[in-house]
N, C-alpha and C positions, 0 to 999 in steps of 0.2 A: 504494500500500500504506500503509495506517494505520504509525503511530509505533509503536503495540504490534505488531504484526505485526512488524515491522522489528527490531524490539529481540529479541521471540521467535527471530526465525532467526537471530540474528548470535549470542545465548546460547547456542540448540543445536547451532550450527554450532559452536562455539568452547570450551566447556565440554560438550556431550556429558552432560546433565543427568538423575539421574534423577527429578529432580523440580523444575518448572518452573513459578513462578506469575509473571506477569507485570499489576497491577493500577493502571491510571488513575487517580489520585487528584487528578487535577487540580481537580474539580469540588468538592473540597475546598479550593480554593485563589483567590485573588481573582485570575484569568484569565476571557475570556472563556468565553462557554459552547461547550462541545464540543471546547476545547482539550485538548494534548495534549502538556503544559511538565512533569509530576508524576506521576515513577512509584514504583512499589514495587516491588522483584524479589526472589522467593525461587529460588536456584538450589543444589539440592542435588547434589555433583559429586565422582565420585572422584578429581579434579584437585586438590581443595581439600587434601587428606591431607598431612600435616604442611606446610601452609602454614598462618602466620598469619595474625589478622583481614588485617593490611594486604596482604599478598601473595595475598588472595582477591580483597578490592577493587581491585585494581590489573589483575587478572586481568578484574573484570566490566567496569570501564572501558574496558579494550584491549578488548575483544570487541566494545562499544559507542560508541566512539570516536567514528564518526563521526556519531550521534546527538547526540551531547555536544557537538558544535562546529558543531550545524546547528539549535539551538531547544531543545532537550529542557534545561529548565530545574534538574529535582532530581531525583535516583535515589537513593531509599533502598533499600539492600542487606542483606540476609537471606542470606550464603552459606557453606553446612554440609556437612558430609563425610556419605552418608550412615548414618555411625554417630550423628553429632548430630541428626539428621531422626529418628532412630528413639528416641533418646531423648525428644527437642521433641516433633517432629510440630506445634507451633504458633509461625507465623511471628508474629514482633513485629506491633504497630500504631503508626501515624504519629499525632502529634499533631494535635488540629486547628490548623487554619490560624487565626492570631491578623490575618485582616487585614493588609492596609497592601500600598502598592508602591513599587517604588523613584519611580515618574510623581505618587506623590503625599508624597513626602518634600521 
């Protein structure tokens, strides 16, 4: 099973989402090609309600833990109640990749 796959079920299994973007941005990033170190997650969840920013992310990490400790390099997080998805409705974007790695430092 792919990395996004994998992260996909352990977020619905775990947050019960109702709105799920799950996007590979690796290929924005100085990895090889078809890697799979750089993601972005937008998870909209009534878990999230009166938790803040930190107690949302702390939430998307436990759900995805074991990604996190097996290669999955960066997880940028997007996670909203959905009363904020219906205000938003538009998830952030990541910066591009400025180059560099730690093999070339």
């Amino acid at each position: 099973m792919s990395r996004e796959a994998t992260l996909r079920s352990a977020l619905e299994e775990h947050l019960d989402p109702i709105e799920l973007r799950v996007t590979n941005e690796s290929s924005q990033h100085n990895v090889p090609p078809n890697s799979e170190t750089h993601f972005r997650v937008l998870v909209v969840s009534q878990r999230f309600e009166s938790k803040n920013r930190l107690a949302r992310h702390r939430a998307v990490h436990q759900a995805v833990g074991e990604e996190l400790e097996s290669g999955l390099h960066a997880l940028a997080i997007d996670a909203w109640t959905p009363q904020e998805w219906e205000e938003r409705a538009q998830p952030s974007q990541s910066p591009e990749c400025r180059g560099g790695s730690a093999a070339e430092q």
